[in-house]
C-alpha positions as CSV (number, residue, x, y, z in Angstrom):
1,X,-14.9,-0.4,9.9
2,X,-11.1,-1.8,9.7
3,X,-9.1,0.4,7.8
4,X,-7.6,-1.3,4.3
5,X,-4.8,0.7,2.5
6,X,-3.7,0.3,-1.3
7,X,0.2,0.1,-0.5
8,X,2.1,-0.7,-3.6
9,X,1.2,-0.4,-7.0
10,X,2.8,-1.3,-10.2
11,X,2.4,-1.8,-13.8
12,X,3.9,-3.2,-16.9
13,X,5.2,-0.4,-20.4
14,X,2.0,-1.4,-22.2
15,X,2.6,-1.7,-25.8
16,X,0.6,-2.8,-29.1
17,X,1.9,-6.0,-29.6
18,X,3.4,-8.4,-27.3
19,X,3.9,-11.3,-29.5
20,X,7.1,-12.5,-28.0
21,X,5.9,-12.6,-24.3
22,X,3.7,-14.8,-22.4
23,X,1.1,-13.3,-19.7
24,X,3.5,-15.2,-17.1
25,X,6.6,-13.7,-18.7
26,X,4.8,-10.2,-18.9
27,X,3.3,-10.2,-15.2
28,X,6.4,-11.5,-13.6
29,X,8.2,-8.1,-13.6
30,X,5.5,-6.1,-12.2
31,X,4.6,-9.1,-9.0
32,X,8.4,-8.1,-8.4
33,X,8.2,-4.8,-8.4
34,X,5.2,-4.6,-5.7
35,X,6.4,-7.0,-3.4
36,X,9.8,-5.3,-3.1
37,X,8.3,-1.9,-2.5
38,X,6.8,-3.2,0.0
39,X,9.7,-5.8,1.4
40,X,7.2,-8.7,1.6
41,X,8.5,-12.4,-0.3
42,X,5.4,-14.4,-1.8
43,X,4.9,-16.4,1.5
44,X,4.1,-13.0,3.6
45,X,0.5,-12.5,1.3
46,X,-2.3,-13.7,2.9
47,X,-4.5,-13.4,0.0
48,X,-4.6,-13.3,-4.1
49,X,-7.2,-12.2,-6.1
50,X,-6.6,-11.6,-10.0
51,X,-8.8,-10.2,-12.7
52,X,-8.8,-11.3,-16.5
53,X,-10.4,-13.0,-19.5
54,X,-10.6,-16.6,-21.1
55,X,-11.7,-14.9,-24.1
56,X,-8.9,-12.8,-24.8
57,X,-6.6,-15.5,-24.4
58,X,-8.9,-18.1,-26.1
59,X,-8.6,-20.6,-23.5
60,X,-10.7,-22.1,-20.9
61,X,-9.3,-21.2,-17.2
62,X,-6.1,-19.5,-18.7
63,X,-5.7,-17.4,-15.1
64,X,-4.0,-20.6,-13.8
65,X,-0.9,-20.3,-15.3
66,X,-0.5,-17.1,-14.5
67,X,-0.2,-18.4,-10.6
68,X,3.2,-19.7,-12.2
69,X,4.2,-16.0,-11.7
70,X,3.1,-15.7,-8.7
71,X,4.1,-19.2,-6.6
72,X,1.0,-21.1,-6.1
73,X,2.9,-23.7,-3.8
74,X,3.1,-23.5,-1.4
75,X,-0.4,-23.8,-1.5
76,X,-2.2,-20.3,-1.4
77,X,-5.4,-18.9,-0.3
78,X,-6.1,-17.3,-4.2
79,X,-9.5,-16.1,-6.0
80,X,-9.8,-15.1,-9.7
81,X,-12.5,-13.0,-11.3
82,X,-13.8,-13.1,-14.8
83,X,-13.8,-9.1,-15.0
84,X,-11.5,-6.0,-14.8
85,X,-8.9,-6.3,-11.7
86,X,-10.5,-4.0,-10.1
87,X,-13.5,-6.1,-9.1
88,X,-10.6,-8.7,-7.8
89,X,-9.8,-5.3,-5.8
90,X,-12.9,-5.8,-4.7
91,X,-12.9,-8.6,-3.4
92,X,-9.3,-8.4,-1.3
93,X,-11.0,-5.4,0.2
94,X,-13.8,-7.3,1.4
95,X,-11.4,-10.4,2.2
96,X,-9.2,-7.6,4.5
97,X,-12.3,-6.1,5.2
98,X,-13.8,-9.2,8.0
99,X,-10.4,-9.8,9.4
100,X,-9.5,-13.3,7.5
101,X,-6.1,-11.7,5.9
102,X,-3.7,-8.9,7.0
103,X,-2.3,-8.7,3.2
104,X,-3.4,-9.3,-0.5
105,X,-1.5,-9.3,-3.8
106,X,-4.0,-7.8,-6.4
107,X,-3.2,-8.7,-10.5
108,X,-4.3,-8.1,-13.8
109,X,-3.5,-8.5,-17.3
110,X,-4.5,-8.7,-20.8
111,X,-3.3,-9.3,-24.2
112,X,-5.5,-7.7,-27.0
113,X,-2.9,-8.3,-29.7
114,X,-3.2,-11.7,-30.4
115,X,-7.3,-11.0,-32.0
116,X,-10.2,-9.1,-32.8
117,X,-10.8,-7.0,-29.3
118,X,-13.8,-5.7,-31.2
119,X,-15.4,-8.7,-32.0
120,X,-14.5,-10.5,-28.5
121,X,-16.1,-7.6,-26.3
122,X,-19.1,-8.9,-28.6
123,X,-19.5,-11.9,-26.8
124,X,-20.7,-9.8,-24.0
125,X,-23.5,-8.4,-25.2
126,X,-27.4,-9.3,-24.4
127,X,-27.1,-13.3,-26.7
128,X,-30.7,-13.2,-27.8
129,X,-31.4,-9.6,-28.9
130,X,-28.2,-7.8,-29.3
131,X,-24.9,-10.1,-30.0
132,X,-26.7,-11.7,-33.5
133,X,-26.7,-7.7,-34.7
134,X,-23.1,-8.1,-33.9
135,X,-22.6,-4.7,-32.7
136,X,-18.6,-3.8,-31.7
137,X,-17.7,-2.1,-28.6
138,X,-16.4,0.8,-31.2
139,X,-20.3,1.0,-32.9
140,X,-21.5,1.1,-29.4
141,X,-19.7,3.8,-27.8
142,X,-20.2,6.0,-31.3
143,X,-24.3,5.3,-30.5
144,X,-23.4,6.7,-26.9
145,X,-21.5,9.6,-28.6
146,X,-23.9,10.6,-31.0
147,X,-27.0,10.8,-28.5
148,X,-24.2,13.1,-26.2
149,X,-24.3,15.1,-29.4
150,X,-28.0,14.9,-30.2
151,X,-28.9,15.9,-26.5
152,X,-26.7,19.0,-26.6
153,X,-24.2,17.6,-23.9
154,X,-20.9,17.8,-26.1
155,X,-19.8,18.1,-29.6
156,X,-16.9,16.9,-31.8
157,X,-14.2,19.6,-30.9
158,X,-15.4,19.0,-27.2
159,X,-14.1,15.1,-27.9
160,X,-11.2,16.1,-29.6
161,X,-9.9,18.1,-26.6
162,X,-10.7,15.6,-24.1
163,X,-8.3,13.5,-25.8
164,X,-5.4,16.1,-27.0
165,X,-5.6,16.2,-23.0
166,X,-5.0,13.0,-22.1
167,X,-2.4,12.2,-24.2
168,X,-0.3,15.5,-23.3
169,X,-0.7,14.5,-19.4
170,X,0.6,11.1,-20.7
171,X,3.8,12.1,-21.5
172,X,5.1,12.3,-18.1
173,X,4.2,8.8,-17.6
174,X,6.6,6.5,-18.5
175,X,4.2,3.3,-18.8
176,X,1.7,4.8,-21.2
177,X,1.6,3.7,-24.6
178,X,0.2,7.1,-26.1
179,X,1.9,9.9,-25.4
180,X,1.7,13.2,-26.7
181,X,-0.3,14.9,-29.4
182,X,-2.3,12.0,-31.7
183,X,-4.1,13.5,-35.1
184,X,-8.4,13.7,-34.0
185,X,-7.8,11.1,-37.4
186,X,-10.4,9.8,-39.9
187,X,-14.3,9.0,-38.4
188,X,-14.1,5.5,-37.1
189,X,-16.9,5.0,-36.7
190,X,-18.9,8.4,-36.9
191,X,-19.1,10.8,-34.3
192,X,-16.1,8.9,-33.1
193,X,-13.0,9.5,-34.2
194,X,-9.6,7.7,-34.4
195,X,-8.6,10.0,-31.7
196,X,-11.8,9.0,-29.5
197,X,-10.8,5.8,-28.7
198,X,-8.6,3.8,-26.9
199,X,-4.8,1.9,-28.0
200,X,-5.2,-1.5,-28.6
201,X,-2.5,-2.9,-26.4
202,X,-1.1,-5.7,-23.9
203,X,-0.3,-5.1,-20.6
204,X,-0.7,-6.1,-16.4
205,X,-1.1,-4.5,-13.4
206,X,-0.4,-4.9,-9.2
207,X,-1.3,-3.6,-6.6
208,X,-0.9,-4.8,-2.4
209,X,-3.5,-4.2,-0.2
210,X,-2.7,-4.3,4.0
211,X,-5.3,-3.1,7.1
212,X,-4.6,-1.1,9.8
213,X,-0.8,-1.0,11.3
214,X,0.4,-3.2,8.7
215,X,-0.2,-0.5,6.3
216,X,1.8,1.5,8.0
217,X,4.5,-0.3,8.5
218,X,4.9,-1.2,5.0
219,X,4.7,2.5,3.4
220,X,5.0,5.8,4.6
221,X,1.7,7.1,2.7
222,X,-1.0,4.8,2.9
223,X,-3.8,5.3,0.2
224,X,-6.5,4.4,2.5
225,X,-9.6,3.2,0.8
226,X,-12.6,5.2,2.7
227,X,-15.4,3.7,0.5
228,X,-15.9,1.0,-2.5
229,X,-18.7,0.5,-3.9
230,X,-19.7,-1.2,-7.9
231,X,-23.1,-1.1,-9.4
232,X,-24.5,-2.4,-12.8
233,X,-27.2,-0.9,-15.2
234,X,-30.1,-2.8,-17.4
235,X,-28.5,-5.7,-19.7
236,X,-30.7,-4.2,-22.7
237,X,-28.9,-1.3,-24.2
238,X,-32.3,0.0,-25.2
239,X,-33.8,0.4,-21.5
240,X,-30.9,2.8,-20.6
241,X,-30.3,6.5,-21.3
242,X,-27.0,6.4,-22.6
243,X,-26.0,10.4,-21.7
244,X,-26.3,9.1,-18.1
245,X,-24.7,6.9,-15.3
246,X,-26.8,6.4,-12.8
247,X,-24.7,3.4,-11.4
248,X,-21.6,5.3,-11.7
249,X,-23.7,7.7,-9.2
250,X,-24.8,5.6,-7.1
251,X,-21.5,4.1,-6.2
252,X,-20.1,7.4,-5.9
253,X,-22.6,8.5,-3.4
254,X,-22.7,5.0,-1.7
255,X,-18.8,4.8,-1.6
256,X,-18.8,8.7,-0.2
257,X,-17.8,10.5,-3.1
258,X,-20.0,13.4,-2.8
259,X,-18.9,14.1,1.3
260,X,-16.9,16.1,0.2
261,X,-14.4,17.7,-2.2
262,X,-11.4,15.3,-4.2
263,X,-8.9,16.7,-5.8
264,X,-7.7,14.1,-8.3
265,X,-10.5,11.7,-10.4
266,X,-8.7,8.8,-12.6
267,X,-11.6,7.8,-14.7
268,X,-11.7,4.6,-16.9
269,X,-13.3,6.1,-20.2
270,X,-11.9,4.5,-22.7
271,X,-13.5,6.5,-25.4
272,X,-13.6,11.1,-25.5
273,X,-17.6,10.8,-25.0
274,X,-18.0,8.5,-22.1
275,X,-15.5,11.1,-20.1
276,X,-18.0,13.2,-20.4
277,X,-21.1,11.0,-18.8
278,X,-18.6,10.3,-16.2
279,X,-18.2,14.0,-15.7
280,X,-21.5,14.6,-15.2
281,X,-22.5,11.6,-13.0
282,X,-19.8,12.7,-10.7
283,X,-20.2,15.8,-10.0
284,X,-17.1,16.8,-11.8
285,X,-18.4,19.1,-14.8
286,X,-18.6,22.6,-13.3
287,X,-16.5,25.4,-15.6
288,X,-14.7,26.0,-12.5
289,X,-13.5,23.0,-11.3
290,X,-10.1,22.2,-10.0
291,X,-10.1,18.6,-9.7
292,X,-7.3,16.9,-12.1
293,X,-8.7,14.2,-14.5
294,X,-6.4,11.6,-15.5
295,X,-3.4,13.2,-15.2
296,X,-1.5,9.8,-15.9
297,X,-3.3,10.2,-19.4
298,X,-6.3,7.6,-18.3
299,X,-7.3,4.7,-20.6
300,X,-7.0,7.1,-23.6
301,X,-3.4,6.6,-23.3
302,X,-3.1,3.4,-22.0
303,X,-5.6,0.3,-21.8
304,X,-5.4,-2.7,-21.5
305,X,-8.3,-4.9,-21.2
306,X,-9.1,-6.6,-17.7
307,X,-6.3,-4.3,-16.2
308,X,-7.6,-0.7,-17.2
309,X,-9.7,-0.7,-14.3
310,X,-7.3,-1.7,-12.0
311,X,-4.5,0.7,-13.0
312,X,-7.0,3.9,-12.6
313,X,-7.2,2.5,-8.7
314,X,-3.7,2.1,-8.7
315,X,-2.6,5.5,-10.8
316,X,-4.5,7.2,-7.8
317,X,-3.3,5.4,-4.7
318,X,0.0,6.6,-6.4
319,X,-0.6,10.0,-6.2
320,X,-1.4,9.7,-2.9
321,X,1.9,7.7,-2.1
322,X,4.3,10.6,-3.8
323,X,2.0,13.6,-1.8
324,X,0.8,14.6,-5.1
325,X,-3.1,14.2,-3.9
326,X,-4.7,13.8,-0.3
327,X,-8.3,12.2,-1.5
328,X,-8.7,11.0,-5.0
329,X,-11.5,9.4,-6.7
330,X,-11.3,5.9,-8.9
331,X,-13.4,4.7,-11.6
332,X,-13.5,1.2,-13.1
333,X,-15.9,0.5,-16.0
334,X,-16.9,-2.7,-17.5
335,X,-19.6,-3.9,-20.1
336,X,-20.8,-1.5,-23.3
337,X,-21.8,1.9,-22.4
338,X,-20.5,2.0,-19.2
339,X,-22.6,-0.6,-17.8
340,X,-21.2,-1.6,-14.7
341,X,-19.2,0.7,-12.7
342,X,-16.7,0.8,-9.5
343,X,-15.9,4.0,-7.7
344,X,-13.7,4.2,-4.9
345,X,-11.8,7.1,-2.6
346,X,-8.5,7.2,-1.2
347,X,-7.5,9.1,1.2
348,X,-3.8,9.9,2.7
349,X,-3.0,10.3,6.0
């Protein structure tokens, strides 16, 4: 199989509110900073692929002026995905993957400030049994906490760590937007706790893909991608045993998680409780494991929606880059309750 290398990576300083900035405005900085890390100019990508939602921004086909950021004319070979960047990942990959490009720009980006991020993630739910109950993506992942709880997989102090964690690895990470210790809080929604969930924030993401030689030549660490793989669990929340992740498994052990040993795992959980299913569908639970999780703080610290995913990808293909990790695992979730999930490993030379 050709060999397809995450080569640059970049993201924005994700924030809470980023009233005063358009998404063009807000991903122009960080299409900048990739290409030069990598020396190419606009007219050297063979392929763009970009991840993000109508709904956040509340208009129809609002990905097209974000190609004023990147130079749509020339005319481009470009693809857009309704989903986390990381499924536009994806689909470079597979783009790099049959020969028909040497090079792809990867984006994402969302702004959450401007409405209701609860009540928009509703609008994803099952339409004829579920959305009517109107159900947020916070009430959700409390359900998924509380039958962790009831099953005996994890308790409230186990949550509370997770995040006191995250945040504390966060703070050598200059992009996060929670860093440091944040008070466990008031219930949110009970089991969860303020400090169980995720910032509400804005922010975008890059990242260049290259094959083979190209790769090379444009870094001095490739993070080659050895296996990709994304699977998706029932629609109806009620058909699924939410203490488990059997898609999140079955990627793994289809993108070649489980060969052997990683040593870094950047997990999209954007709540305490579903670290822990990850955990546990990846093999990463035992008391004596070495492997470091999140250590750029993970979506607990930083999350933007439609660019979370992406950014996990990214935050490990970095590691790789600076000789901080030789194979590292990714995660990308999207959907309640984990419902459809990407793993991918990178390897270094």
């Amino acid at each position: 199989m050709r060999e397809v290398a995450i080569v640059a990576f970049g993201q924005s300083v994700h924030v809470r509110d980023s009233a005063e900035t358009s998404e063009v405005e807000m991903l122009m900085p960080v299409l900048h900073d990739v290409l030069e890390q990598t020396g190419l100019a606009a007219r050297d990508i063979d392929f763009t692929c970009s991840g993000s939602s109508d709904y956040l921004a509340g208009r129809a086909f609002s990905f097209t002026m974000a190609l004023d950021g990147v130079g749509a004319w020339p005319p481009i070979s470009e693809s857009h995905v309704e989903m986390d960047g990381a499924w536009a990942l994806y689909e470079a990959w597979v783009k790099l993957l049959t020969g028909e490009a040497e090079t792809a720009l990867v984006y994402a980006y969302g702004k959450s400030s401007p409405g209701d991020v609860r009540e928009v993630l509703t609008r994803q739910l099952d339409p004829y049994y579920v959305a009517p109950l109107w159900p947020d993506s916070v009430a959700l992942a409390a359900l998924q906490a509380q039958a962790l709880i009831d099953a005996g997989l994890t308790d409230e102090r186990v949550l509370a760590g997770i995040a006191a964690r995250s945040r504390t690895a966060a703070e050598s990470n200059p992009h996060a937007q929670l860093r440091g210790v944040v008070p466990a809080g008031e219930h949110l929604v009970a089991p969860l706790r303020t400090g169980d969930c995720p910032p509400i924030g804005d922010g975008a993401a890059a990242v260049v893909l290259a094959a083979g030689d190209t790769a090379r030549r444009l870094t001095d660490r490739p993070a080659w991608i050895r296996g990709l793989d994304h699977r998706i669990e029932a629609h109806a929340l009620g058909v699924r045993d939410l203490t488990d992740s059997p898609s999140t498994r079955l990627a793994a052990e289809r993108a070649g998680a489980f060969a052997r040993p990683v040593d870094t795992a950047e997990l999209h959980a954007p709540f305490t409780s579903q670290e822990v299913v990850l955990r546990r569908a990846l093999k990463l639970d035992a008391p004596d494991s070495t492997v470091r999780i999140n250590p750029s703080g993970g979506a607990l610290a930083t999350n933007p929606v439609m660019a979370a995913g992406l950014i996990r990808l990214g935050e490990a293909a970095a590691r790789i880059h600076r000789g901080e990790s030789d194979r590292a695992l990714a995660h990308a979730t999207s959907g309640p309750c984990l419902q459809q999930n990407l793993v991918a490993v990178l390897e270094g030379e």
